[in-house]
Structure formats: structure tokens, C-alpha cells
C-alpha positions, 0 to 999 in steps of 0.5 A: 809619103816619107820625109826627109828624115828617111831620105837622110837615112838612106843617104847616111846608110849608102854613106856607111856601105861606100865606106867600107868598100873603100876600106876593102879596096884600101885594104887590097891595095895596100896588102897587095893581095889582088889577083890579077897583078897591075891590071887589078890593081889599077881598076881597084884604082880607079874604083876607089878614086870613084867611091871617095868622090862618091862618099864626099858627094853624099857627105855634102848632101847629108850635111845639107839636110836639116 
């Protein structure tokens, strides 16, 4: 059976990947390099609100943890 320390561990890796894809889509963004025009745009919106939410829940857990 593993431990906390291996589900911090997992928390805080998960936390490392949704951080780079919100630099990737903050990066595409603010380039404006996304094919596809506005529609791109606004689901790459979208997915970056989510992904900020998601990394401000996994912070909170990861900081719950002892």
C-alpha cells in the first residue's frame, strides 16, 4: 500500500504538467499564432480558465498535505 508521500508526489507532478500547458496556451494566446482564427482562440480560452482553476485545486490539496 503507498503513502501520502506518494500521492503528494502525484499531486505535485500533475501540478507540473498543468503548468506547462498553461504556459503553452498563454504562449499561443499571446502570440497569436493559433490556427483556426477566433474559434481557436476562444476554446484555448476556455481550456486555460479550466486548467488555472484545475492548478489552484491541486495547489490546495498539495498544501493540505502534511
Amino acid at each position: 500500500m503507498r503513502g501520502r508521500n506518494w500521492i503528494k508526489a502525484l499531486r505535485q507532478d500533475e501540478a507540473r504538467q498543468v503548468r506547462a500547458r498553461i504556459a503553452e496556451l498563454e504562449k499561443r494566446l499571446t502570440t497569436g499564432t493559433s490556427a483556426g482564427g477566433r474559434q481557436h482562440r476562444h476554446e484555448a480560452g476556455h481550456e486555460l480558465r479550466n486548467a488555472k482553476f484545475r492548478l489552484e485545486r491541486l495547489e490546495e490539496c498539495i498544501a493540505a498535505m502534511p
